[in-house]
PABADREN-835787 format. One record per residue (C-alpha): residue number from 1; residue in one letter; x, y, z. Coordinates in Angstrom, 3 decimals. Example, Ala and Ser with C-alpha at 12.3 -4.5 7.8 and 13.67 -1.06 7.14 Angstrom:
1 / A / 12.300 / -4.500 / 7.800
2 / S / 13.670 / -1.060 / 7.140
This chain:
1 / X / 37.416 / -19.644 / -8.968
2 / X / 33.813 / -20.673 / -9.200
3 / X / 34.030 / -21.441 / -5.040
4 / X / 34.906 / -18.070 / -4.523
5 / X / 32.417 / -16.358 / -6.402
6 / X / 29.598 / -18.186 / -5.032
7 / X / 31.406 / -17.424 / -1.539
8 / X / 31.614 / -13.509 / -2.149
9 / X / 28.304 / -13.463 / -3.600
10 / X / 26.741 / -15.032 / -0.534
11 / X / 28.278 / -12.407 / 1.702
12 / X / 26.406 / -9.191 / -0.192
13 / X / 27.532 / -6.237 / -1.712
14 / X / 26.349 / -4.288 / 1.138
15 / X / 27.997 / -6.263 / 3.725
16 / X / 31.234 / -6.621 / 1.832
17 / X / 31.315 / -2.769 / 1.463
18 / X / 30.840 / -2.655 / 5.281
19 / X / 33.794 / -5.326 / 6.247
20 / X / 36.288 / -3.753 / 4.287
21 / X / 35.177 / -0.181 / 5.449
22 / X / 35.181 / -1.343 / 9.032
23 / X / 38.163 / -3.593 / 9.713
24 / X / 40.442 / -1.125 / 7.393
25 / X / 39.558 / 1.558 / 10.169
26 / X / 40.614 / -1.128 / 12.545
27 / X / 43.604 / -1.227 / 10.794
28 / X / 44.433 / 2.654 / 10.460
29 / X / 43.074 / 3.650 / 13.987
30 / X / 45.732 / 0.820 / 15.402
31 / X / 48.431 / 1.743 / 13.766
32 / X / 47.865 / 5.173 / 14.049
33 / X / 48.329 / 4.176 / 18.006
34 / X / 51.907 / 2.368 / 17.490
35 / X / 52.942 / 5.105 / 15.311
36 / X / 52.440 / 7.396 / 18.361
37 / X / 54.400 / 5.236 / 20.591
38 / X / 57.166 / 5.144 / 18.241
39 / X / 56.479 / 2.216 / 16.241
40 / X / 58.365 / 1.317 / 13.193
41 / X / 56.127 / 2.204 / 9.533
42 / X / 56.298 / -1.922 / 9.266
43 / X / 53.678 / -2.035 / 11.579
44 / X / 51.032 / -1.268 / 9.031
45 / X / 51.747 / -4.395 / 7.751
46 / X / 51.115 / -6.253 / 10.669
47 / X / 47.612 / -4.427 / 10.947
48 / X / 46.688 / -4.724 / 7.581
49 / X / 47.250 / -8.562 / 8.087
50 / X / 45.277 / -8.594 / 11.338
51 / X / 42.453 / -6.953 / 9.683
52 / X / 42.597 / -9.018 / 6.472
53 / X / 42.538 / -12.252 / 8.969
54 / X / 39.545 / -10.323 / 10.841
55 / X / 37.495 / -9.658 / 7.233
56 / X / 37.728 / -13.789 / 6.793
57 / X / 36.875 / -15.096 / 10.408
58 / X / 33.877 / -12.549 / 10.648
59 / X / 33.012 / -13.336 / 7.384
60 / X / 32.820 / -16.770 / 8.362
61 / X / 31.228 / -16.112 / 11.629
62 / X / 28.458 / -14.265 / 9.536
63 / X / 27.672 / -17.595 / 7.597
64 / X / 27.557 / -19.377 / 11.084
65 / X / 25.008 / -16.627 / 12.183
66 / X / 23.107 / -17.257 / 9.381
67 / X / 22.749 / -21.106 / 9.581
68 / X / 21.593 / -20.418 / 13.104
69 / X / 19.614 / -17.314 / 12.770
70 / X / 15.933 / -19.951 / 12.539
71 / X / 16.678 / -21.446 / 15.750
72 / X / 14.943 / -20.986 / 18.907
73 / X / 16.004 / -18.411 / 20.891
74 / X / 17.889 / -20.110 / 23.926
75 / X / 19.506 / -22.797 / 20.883
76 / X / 20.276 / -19.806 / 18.751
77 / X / 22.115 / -17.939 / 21.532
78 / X / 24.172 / -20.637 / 22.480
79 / X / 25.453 / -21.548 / 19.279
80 / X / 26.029 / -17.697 / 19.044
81 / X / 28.045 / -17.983 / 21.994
82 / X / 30.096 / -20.670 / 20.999
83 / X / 30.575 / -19.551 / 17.310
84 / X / 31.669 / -16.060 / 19.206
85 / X / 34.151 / -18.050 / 21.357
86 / X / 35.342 / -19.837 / 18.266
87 / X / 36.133 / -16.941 / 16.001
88 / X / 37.536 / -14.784 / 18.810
89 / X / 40.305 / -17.804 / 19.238
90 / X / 40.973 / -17.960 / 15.471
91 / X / 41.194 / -14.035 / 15.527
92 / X / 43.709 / -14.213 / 18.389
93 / X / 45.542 / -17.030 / 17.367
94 / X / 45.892 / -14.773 / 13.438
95 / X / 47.354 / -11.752 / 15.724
96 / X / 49.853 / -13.918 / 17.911
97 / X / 51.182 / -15.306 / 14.833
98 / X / 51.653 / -12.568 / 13.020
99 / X / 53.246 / -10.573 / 16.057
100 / X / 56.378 / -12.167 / 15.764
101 / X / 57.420 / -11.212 / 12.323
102 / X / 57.431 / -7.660 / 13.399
103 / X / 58.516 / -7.360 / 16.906
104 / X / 61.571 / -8.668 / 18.186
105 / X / 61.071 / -8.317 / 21.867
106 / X / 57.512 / -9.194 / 21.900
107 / X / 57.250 / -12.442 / 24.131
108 / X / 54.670 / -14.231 / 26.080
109 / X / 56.020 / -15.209 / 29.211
110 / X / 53.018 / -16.699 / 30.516
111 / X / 49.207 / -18.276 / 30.192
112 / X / 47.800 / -14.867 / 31.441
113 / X / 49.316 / -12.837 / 28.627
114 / X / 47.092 / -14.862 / 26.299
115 / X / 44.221 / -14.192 / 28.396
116 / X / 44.786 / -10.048 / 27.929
117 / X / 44.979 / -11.055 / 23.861
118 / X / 42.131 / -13.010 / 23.887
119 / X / 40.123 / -10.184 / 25.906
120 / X / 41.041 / -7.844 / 23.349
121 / X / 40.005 / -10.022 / 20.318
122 / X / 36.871 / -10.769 / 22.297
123 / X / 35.451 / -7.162 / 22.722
124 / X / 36.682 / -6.576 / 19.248
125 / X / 34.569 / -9.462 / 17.543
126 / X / 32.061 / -9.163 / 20.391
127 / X / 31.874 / -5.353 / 19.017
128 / X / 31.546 / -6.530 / 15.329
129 / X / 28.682 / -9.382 / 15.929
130 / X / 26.782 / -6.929 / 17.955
131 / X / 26.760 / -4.283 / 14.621
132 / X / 25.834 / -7.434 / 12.690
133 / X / 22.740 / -8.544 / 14.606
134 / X / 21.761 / -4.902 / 15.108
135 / X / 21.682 / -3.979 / 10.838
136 / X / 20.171 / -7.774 / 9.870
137 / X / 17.373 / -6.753 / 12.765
138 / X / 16.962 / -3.394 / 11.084
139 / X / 16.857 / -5.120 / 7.472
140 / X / 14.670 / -7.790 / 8.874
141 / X / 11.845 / -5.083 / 10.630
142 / X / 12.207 / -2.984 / 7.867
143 / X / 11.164 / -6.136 / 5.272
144 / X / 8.267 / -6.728 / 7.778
145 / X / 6.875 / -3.417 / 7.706
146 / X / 7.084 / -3.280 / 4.135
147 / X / 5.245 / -6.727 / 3.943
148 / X / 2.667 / -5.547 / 6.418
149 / X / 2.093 / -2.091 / 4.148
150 / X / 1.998 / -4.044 / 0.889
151 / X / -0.574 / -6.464 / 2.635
152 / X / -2.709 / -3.490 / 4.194
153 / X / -3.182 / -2.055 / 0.795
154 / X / -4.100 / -5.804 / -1.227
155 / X / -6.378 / -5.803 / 1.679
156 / X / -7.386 / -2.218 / 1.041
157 / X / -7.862 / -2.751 / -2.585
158 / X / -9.450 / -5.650 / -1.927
159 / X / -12.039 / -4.108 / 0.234
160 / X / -13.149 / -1.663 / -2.356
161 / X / -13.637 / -4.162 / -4.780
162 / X / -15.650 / -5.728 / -2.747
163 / X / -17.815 / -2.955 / -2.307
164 / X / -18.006 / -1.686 / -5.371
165 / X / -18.781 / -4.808 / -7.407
166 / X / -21.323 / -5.587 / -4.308
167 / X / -23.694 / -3.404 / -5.889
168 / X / -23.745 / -4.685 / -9.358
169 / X / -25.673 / -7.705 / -9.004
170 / X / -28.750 / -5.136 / -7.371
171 / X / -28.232 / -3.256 / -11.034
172 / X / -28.287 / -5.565 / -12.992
173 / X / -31.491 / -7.978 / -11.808
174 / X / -33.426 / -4.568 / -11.813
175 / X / -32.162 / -3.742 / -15.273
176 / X / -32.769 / -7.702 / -16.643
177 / X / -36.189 / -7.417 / -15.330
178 / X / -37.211 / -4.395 / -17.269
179 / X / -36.163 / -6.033 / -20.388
180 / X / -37.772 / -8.825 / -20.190
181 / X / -41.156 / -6.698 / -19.521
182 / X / -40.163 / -4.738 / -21.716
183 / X / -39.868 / -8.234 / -23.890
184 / X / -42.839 / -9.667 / -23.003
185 / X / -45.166 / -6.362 / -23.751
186 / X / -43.789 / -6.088 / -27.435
187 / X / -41.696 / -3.221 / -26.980
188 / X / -38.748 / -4.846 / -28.586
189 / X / -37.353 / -1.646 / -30.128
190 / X / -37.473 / -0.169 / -26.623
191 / X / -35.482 / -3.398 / -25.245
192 / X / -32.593 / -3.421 / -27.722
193 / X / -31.930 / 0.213 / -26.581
194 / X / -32.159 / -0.782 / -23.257
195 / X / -29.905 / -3.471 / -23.745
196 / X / -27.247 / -1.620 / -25.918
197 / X / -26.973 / 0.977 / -22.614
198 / X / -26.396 / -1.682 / -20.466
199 / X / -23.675 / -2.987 / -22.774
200 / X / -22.203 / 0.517 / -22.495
201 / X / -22.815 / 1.119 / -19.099
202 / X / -21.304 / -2.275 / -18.275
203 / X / -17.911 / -2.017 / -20.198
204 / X / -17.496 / 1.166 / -18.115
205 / X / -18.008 / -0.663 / -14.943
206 / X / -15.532 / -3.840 / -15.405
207 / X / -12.679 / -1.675 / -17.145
208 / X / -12.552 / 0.727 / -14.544
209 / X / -10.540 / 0.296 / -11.139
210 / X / -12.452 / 0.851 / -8.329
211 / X / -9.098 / 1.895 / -6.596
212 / X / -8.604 / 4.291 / -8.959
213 / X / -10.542 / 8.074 / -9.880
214 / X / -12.047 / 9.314 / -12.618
215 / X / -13.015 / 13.087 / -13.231
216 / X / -16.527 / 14.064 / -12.063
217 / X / -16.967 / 14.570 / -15.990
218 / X / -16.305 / 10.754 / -16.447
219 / X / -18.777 / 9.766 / -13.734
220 / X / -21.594 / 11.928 / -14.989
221 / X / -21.250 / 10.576 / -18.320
222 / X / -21.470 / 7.251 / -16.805
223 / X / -24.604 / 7.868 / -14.532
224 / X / -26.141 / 9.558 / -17.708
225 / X / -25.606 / 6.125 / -19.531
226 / X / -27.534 / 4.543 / -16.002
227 / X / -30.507 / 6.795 / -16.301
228 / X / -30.286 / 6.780 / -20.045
229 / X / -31.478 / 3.176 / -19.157
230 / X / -33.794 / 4.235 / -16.749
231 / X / -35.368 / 6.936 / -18.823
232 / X / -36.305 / 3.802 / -20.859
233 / X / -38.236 / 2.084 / -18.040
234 / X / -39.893 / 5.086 / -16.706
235 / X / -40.289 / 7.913 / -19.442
236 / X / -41.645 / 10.952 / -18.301
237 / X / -41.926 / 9.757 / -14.573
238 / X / -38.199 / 10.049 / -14.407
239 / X / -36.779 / 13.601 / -14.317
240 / X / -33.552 / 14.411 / -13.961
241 / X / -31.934 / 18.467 / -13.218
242 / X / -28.361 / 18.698 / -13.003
243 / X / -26.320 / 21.546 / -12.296
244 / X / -22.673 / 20.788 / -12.513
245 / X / -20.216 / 23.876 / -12.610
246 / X / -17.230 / 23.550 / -15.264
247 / X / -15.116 / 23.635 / -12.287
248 / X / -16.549 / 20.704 / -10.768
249 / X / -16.162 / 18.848 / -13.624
250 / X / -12.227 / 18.452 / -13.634
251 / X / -12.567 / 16.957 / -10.053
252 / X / -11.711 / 13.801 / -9.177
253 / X / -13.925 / 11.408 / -7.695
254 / X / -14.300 / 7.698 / -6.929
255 / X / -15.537 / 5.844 / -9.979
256 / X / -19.444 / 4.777 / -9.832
257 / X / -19.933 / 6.806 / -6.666
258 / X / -23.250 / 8.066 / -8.132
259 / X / -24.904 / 5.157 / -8.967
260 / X / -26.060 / 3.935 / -6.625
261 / X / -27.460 / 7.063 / -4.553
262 / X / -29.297 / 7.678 / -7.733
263 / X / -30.722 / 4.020 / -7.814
264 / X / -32.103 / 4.464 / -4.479
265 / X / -33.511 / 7.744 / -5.336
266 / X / -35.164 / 6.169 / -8.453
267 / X / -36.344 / 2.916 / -6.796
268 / X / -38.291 / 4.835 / -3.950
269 / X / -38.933 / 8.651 / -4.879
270 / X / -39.935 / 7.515 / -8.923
271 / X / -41.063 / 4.178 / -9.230
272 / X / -43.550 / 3.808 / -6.275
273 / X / -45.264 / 6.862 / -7.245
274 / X / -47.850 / 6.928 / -10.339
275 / X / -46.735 / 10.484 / -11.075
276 / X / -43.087 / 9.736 / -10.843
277 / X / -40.398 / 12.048 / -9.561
278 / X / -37.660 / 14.078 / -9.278
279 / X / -34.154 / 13.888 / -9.174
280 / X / -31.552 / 16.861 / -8.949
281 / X / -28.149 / 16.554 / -9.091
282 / X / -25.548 / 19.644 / -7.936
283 / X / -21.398 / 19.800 / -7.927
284 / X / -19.631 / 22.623 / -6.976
285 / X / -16.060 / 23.257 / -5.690
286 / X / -16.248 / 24.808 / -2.106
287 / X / -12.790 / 26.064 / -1.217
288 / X / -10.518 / 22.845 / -0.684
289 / X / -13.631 / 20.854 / -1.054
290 / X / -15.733 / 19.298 / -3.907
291 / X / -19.540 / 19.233 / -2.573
292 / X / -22.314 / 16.515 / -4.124
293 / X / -25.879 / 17.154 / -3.420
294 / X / -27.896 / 14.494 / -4.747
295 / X / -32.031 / 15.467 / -3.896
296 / X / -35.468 / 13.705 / -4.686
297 / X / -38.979 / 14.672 / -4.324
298 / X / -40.064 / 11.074 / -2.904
299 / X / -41.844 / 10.950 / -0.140
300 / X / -38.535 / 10.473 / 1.995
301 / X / -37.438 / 7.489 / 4.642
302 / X / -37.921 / 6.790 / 8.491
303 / X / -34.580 / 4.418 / 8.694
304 / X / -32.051 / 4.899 / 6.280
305 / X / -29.981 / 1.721 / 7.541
306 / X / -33.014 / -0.515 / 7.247
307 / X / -31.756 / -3.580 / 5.102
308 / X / -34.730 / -5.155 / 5.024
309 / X / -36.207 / -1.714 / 3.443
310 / X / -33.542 / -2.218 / 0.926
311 / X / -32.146 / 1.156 / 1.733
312 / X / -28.969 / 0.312 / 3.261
313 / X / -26.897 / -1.690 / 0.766
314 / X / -25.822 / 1.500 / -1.723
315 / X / -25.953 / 3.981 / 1.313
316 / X / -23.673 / 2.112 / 3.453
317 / X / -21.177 / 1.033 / 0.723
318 / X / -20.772 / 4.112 / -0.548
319 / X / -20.237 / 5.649 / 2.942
320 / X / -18.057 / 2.528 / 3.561
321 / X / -15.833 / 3.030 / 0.294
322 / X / -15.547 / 6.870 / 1.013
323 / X / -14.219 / 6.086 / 4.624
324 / X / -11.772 / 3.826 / 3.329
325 / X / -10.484 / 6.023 / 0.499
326 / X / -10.429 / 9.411 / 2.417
327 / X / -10.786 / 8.170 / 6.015
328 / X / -11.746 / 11.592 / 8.166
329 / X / -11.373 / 13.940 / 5.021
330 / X / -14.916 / 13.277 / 3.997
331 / X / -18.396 / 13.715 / 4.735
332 / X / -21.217 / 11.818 / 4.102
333 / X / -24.634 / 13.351 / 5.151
334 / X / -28.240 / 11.948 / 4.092
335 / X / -31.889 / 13.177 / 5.569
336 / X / -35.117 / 13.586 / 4.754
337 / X / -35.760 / 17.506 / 3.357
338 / X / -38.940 / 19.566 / 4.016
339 / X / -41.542 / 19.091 / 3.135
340 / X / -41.062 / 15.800 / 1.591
341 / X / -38.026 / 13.659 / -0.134
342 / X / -34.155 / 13.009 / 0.643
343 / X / -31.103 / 14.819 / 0.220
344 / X / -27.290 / 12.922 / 0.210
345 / X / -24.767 / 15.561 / 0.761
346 / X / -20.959 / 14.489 / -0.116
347 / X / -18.108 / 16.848 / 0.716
348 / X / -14.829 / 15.648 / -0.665
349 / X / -11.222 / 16.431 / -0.890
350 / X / -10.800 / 19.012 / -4.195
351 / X / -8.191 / 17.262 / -6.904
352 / X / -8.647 / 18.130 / -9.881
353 / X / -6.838 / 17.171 / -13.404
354 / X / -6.772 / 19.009 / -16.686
355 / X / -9.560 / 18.496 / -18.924
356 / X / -9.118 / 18.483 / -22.973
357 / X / -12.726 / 20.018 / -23.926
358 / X / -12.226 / 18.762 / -28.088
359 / X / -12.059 / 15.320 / -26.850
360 / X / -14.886 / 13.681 / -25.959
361 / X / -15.191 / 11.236 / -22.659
362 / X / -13.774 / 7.655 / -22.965
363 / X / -17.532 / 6.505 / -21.827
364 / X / -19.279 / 8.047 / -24.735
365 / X / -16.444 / 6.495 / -27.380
C-alpha cells in the first residue's frame, strides 16, 4: 500500500487529473466508433481496458522521461526514442490481448497485421509524449521566468539599498564632526541635543525600507529632524521656508529623498558663506503629478556631476533611485537660477494615502 502511494504521489495531482481525463476520451471517442459500425455494448469494456493499460504504460513512460530529462540532448533523445518504442510495444501487446476476449472473428493472419497495430499504438503514444514534453516545457519556462522576475526584483531591491544607505556614511561623518566641535568648544548642552536628533533621525533611517514609501508628511518630518540638527551647527545662517500644500502632504514619496538635496544645498549655499543662506522648500500636486522644488540662495555650481566637487554623490543617487523606482514616469531637473543659487525640480507620479490629522507622525513618536 505504501508502494503505491509513493508511486501516485510521484506522478502529480495535475498530471493524474490529465491521464485519466485524456485516455477516458480515448476510451469514449473509440467506442463511440465501434458503436457506429455496429459493435456490440461489450466493447466498452475492451476500451476501458485499453485505456486503463494506456494510463499505466504512459505513466511509466513519464517516470522514464523524467530519469532522462538531465541528459544531453542527442543522449536524451535517444533514450526517448527507445523508451517510445518500448511503451508503444507494451501498449500494443495490452490491445492484442485483450482483443480476443471480445471478438470472435478477429484474427491475425500475418506479421503485417501487427505492423498496422503497432502503427496505431505508435501515433497514439507518439501523440501523448508529444503533450507531455510540450506542458513540462511550459511548466519548466514558466518556473524560469518566475525565477528570473523574483531575481530582477532582489536585484532591484538590492540596488536601492545600495543607494540609499550610500549616502549615510557622508551624514553621518559631517554630523560626528560637529559634535565633537561642538565638544571641544564647551558647548556640551548644544551637543547632547545634537546627538539626541541624530538618535532620532537615525532610528528613522534603519527602520524604514528604502523599497518602500512614506507620505510626503513622513519625509518632511524626517528632513525637519535633519535640519533640526543642522539648525544646531549653523543657527541663524541656516534658514529654512517651506511651503507644502495639505494636498501634497498625503503623497507618497520615496523615503529620505530629501536629504540629501538639502545636504548639498546646506554644505555649499550655507556653510561656505559667512552670512549663511537660504533654503526653500515647495510641494504641490500638479494634475497626475506631485512637483518638489527644492531652491538655495548659494552662489550656484559650474558642474553638477563633479565628484571631486563633492556634488555628485546625493544628486546622482537620488536621480539613480528615482529612475529605478519610476523608470520614465519621473523627472529630475537641477540648474543654477538667476541671479545666483540652485534649484532641483522633481515631478513625480501622484499616489496619495489617507492621512489621520489627530495622530501625530511615527517620526515625531
Amino acid at each position: 500500500m505504501t508502494l503505491f502511494k509513493r508511486f501516485f504521489s510521484r506522478l502529480g495531482g495535475q498530471f493524474w487529473s490529465l491521464q485519466v481525463i485524456g485516455w477516458g476520451c480515448y476510451a469514449i471517442l473509440s467506442f463511440s466508433a465501434k458503436a457506429g459500425e455496429g459493435g456490440s455494448p461489450s466493447w466498452a469494456l475492451f476500451y476501458g481496458g485499453v485505456a486503463a493499460g494506456g494510463i499505466t504504460v504512459s505513466s511509466l513512460l513519464r517516470l522514464g522521461y523524467r530519469r532522462i530529462w538531465q541528459w544531453p540532448m542527442p543522449r536524451r533523445a535517444l533514450a526517448a526514442g527507445g523508451l517510445l518504442l518500448l511503451a508503444t510495444f507494451v501498449q500494443m501487446n495490452v490491445f492484442v490481448s485483450l482483443l480476443p476476449y471480445f471478438c470472435d472473428d478477429c484474427n491475425f493472419p500475418n506479421f503485417f497485421h501487427y505492423i498496422w497495430y503497432f502503427a496505431s499504438m505508435l501515433y497514439l503514444m507518439l501523440s501523448w509524449s508529444g503533450l507531455y514534453f510540450g506542458i513540462k516545457l511550459s511548466r519548466q519556462l514558466q518556473q524560469q521566468k518566475e525565477a528570473a522576475l523574483k531575481a530582477q526584483a532582489m536585484a532591484h531591491e538590492a540596488q536601492l539599498k545600495m543607494l540609499r544607505y550610500q549616502l549615510n556614511p557622508h551624514f553621518l561623518f559631517n554630523t560626528l564632526n560637529a559634535i565633537s566641535t561642538l565638544v571641544l568648544d564647551g558647548r556640551g548642552t548644544t551637543a547632547n541635543g545634537m546627538v539626541a536628533s541624530l538618535s532620532q533621525f537615525l532610528r528613522y533611517s534603519l527602520d524604514s525600507d528604502p523599497v518602500q514609501r512614506v507620505t510626503l508628511a513622513q519625509e518632511i518630518d524626517a528632513t525637519n529632524l535633519y535640519l533640526g540638527i543642522e539648525q544646531l551647527r549653523f543657527g541663524d545662517r541656516l534658514r529654512v521656508d517651506m511651503a507644502i500644500t495639505a494636498e501634497a502632504r498625503s503623497a507618497l514619496v520615496p523615503s529620505l529623498l530629501l536629504q540629501p538635496l538639502i545636504e548639498n544645498a546646506i554644505k555649499y549655499a550655507v556653510s561656505k558663506r559667512e552670512e549663511g543662506g537660504t533654503i526653500e522648500l515647495d510641494a504641490r500636486r500638479d494634475g497626475g503629478s506631485l512637483v518638489l522644488t527644492l531652491r538655495d540662495d548659494g552662489p550656484g555650481c559650474k558642474d553638477f556631476n563633479d565628484r571631486r566637487a563633492g556634488h555628485g554623490v546625493g544628486l546622482s543617487n537620488t536621480r539613480e533611485r528615482l529612475l529605478v523606482l519610476y523608470g520614465e514616469r519621473q523627472e529630475f531637473q537641477i540648474g543654477n537660477r538667476e541671479p545666483h543659487g540652485v534649484q532641483v525640480r522633481i515631478r513625480l507620479p501622484f499616489e496619495a494615502v489617507a492621512l489621520d490629522k489627530t495622530t501625530k507622525s511615527e517620526i515625531a513618536a
